[in-house]
C-alpha positions as CSV (number, residue, x, y, z in Angstrom):
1,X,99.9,-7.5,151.3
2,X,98.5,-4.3,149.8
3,X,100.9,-1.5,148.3
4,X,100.7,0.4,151.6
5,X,101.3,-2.1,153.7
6,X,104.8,-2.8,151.6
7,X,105.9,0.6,151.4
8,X,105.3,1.1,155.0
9,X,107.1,-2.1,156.2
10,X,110.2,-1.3,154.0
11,X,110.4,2.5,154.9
12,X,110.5,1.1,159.1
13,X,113.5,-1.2,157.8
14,X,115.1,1.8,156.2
15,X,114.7,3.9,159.2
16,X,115.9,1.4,161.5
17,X,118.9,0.8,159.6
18,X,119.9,4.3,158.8
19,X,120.0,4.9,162.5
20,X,122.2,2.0,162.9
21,X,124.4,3.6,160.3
22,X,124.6,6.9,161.6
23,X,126.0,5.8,164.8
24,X,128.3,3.9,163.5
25,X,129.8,6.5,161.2
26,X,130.0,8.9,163.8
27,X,131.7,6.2,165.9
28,X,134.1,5.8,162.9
29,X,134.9,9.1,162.6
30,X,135.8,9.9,166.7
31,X,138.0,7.2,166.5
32,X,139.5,7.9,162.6
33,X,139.0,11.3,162.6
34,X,138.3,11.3,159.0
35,X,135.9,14.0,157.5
36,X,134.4,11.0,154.5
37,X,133.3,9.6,157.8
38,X,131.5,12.2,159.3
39,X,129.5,12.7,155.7
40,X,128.9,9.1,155.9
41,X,127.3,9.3,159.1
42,X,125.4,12.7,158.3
43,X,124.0,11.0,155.6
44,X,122.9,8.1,157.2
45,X,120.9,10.6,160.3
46,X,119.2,12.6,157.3
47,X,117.9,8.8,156.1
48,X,117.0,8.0,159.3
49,X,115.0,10.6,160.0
50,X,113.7,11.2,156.3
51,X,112.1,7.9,156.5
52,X,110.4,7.8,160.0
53,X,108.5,11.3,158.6
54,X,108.0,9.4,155.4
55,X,106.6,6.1,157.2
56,X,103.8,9.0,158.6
57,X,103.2,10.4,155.0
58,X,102.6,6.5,154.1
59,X,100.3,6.0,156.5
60,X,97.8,9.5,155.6
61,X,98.5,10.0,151.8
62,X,95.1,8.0,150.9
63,X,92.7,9.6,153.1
64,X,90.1,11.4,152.1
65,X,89.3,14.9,153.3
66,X,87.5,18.1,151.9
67,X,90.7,19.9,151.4
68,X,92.2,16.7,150.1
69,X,89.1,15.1,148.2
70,X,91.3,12.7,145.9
71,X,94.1,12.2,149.0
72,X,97.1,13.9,150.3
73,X,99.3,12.3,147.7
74,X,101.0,15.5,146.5
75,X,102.5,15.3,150.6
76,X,104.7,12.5,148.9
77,X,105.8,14.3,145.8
78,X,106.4,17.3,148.2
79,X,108.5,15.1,150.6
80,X,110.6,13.6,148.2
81,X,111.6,17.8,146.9
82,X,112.4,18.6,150.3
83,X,114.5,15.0,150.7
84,X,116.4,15.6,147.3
85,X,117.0,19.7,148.2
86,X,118.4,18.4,151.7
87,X,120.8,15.9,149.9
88,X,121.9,18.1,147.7
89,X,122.0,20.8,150.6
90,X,124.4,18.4,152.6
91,X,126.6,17.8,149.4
92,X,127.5,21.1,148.2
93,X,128.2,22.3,152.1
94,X,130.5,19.0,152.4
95,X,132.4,20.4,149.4
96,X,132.9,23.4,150.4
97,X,134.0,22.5,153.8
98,X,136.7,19.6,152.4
99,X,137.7,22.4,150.0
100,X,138.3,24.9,152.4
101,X,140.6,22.3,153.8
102,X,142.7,21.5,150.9
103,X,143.2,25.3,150.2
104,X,144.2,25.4,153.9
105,X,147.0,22.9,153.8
106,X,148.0,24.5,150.3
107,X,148.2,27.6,152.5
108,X,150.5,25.6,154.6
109,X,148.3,24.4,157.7
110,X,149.5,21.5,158.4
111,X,146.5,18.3,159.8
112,X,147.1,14.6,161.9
113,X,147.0,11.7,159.5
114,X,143.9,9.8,160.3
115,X,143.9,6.6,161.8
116,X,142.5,4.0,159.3
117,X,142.4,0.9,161.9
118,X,138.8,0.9,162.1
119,X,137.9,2.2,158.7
120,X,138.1,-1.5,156.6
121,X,135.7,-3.0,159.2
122,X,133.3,0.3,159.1
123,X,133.4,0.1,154.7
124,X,132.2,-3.6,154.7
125,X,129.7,-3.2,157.1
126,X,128.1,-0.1,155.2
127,X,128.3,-1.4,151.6
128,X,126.5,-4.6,152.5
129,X,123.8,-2.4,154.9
130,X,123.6,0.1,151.9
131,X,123.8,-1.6,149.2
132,X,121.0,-3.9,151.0
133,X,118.5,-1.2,151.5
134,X,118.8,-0.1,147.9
135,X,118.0,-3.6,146.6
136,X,114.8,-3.8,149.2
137,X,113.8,-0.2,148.4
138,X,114.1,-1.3,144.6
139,X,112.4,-4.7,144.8
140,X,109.4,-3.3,147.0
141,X,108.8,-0.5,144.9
142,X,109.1,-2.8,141.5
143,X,106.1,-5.4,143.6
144,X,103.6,-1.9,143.7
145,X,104.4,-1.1,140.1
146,X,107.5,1.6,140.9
147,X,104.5,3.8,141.8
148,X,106.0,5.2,145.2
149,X,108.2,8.3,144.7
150,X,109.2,8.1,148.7
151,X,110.7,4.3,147.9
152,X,112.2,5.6,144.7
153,X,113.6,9.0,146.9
154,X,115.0,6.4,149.7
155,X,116.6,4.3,146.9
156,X,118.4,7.2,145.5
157,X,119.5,8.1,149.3
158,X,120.4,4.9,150.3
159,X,122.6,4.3,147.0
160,X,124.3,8.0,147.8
161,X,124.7,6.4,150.9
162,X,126.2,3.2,149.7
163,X,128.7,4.6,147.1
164,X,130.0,7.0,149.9
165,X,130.6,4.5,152.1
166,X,132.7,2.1,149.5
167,X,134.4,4.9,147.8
168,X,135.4,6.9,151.0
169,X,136.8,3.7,152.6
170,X,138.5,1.8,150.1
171,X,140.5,5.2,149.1
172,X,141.3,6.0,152.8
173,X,142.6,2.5,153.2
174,X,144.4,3.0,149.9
175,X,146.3,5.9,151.4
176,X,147.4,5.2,154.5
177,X,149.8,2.8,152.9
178,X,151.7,6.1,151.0
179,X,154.8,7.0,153.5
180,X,154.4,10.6,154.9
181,X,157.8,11.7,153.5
182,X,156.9,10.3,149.8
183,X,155.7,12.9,147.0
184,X,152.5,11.8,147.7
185,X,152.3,12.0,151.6
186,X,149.8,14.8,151.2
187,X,147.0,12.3,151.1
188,X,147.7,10.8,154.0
189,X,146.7,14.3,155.4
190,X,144.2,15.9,153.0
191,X,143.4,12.3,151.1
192,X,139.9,12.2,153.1
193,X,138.5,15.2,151.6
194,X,139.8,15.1,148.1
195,X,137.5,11.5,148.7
196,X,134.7,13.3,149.9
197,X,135.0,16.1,147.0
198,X,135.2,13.6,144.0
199,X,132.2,11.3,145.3
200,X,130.1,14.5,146.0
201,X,131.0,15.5,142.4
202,X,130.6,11.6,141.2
203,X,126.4,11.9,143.1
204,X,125.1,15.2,142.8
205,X,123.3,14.3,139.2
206,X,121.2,12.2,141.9
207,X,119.3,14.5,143.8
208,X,119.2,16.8,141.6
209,X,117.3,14.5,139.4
210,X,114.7,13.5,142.0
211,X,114.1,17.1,142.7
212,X,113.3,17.8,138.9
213,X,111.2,14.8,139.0
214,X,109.5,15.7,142.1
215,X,108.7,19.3,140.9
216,X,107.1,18.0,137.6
217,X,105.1,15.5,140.2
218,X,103.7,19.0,141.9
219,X,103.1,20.6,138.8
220,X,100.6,18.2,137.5
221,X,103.3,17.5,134.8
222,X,103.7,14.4,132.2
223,X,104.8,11.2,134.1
224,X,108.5,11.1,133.5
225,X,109.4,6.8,134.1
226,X,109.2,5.7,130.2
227,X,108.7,2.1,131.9
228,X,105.9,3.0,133.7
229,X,104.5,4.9,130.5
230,X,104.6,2.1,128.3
231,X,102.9,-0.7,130.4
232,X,99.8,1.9,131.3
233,X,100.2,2.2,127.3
234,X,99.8,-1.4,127.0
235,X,96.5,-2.3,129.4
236,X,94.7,1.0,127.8
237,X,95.5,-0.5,123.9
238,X,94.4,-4.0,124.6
239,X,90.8,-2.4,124.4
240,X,90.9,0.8,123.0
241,X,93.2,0.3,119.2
242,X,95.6,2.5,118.7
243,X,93.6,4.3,115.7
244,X,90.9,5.5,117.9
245,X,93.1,6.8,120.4
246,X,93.8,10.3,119.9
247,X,95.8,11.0,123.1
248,X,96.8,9.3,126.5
249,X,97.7,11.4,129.4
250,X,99.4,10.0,132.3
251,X,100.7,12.1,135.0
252,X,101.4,11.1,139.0
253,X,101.6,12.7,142.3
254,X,103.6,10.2,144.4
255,X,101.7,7.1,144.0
256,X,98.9,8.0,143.1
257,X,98.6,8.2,139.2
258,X,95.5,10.0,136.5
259,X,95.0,8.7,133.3
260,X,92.7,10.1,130.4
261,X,92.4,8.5,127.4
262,X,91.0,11.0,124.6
263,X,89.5,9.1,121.9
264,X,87.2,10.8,118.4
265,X,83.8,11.9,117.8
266,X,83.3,9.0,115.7
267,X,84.7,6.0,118.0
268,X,81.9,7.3,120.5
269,X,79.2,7.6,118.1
270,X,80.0,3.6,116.9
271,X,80.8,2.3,120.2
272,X,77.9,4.0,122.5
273,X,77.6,5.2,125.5
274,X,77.1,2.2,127.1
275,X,79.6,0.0,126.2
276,X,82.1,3.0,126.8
277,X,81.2,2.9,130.3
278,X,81.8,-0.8,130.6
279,X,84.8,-0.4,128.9
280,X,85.9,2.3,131.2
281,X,85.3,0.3,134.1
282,X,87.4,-2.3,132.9
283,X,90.5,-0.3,131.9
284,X,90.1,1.1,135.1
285,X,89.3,-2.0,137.5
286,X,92.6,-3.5,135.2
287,X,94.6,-0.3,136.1
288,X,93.9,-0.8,140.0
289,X,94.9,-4.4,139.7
290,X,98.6,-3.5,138.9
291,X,98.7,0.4,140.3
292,X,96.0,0.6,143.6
293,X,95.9,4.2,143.4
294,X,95.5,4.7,140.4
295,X,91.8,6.8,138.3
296,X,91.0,6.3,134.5
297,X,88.9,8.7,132.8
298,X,87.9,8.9,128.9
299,X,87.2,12.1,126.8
300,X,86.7,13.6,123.8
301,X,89.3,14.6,121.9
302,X,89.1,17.9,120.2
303,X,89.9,16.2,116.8
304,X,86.9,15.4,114.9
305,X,87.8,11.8,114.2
């Protein structure tokens, strides 16, 4: 299978299974009435529908047209902003709205203890489901050379996802065995959102680093994954020595990654033109082998050797 044809298939399991989730948290939280449900379930409707749009984007981001000569890849590094603003979006509201909460109850608003009969069931269910997707988003996106930044955005989400699920519902199951009339009965009221507060504060560094990433994707920036860097690093200096080298420039928008390889006056002048175009064809055709969407150019440095 070709790199699209793995992304695509992996972003239709992640949809599928993100709807699956949603429901179910929602289901969880009519019956439980906990608010670290209801975030759960949220989460898992943003995935769901995040990846069916993104299964589209996988489809188009290669073709050619004459607005889009080199591909609509920058619709991936666009998608995945607009997936890490949303998360981010739906973590700082969920704080605000579990902190309203507490300060109500400090105010002395009194709430029903949720009902945690369903909850243990739920938490299993959704680590193994989340925790599954992040290891199939991971491993599908390590088989195309980590060059998809919408497998990379899912993993991040379904991790969120995952860590939500196990921290809300261990926690939750924790307190409901605290009596009501102990020093710490509060939790058995108030316990779901002071969950939901210190796992939104434990994942925001998350989407906020996919939206940094993402941005310097749009901006035509350096590429950012060090391990990606260095094995682009290693097929260019198996042919062109470090010495002659004067510069490598690798930047990516979504999958689809540019590499220019500046080299001196003087390694031109020995080498010749044409066995610097057969050598550019072979960095590049070696290139394409491990990253499909991938262009190689070389240039002349402005150093003089």
């Amino acid at each position: 299978m070709n790199s699209n044809t793995i992304e695509q298939r992996a972003i239709l399991t992640g949809a599928l299974v993100s709807m699956l989730m949603a429901v179910a948290g929602w289901t969880a939280y009519y019956y439980s009435g906990s608010q670290a449900l209801l975030l759960d379930g949220n989460f898992s409707l943003i995935g769901a529908i995040a990846t069916l749009v993104g299964l589209k984007i996988a489809k188009i981001k290669a073709n050619k047209t004459t607005t889009f000569p080199f591909g609509q890849y920058v619709f991936e590094s666009l998608y995945s902003l607009l997936i890490g603003l949303l998360t981010l979006g739906l973590i700082i509201s969920a704080s605000i709205e579990n902190g309203l909460k507490i300060f109500s109850y400090i105010e002395g608003e009194r709430f029903e203890a949720i009902n945690t009969s369903i909850i243990g069931i739920y938490t299993i269910a959704m680590m193994l489901l989340c925790f599954g997707l992040t290891w199939l988003f991971l491993y599908c996106n390590k088989k195309i050379g980590n060059s998809s930044t919408m497998l990379s955005a899912y993993t991040v989400q379904s991790f969120i996802d995952g860590a939500m699920s196990a921290g809300a519902g261990l926690s939750l199951v924790g307190m409901s065995l605290i009596p009501t009339a102990s020093q710490w009965g509060f939790l058995t009221q108030i316990g779901d959102s002071i969950v939901v507060i210190a796992l939104c504060l434990l994942v925001i560094y998350q989407p906020i680093k996919l939206i940094r990433s993402s941005f310097i994707e749009m901006s035509g920036g350096v590429l950012q994954d060090e391990e990606t860097k260095n094995s682009i690093r290693d097929i260019i200096n198996k042919h062109i020595d470090l010495e002659s080298l004067d510069e490598l420039f690798i930047s990516k928008t979504g999958s689809s990654f540019l590499v220019i390889a500046f080299v001196g006056r003087i390694y031109l002048e020995e080498a010749g033109i044409e066995k610097t175009f057969e050598l550019k064809e072979l960095i590049a055709t070696q290139l394409k082998d491990k990253y499909e969407h991938s262009t190689f150019e070389m240039a002349l440095s402005g150093q003089q050797a």
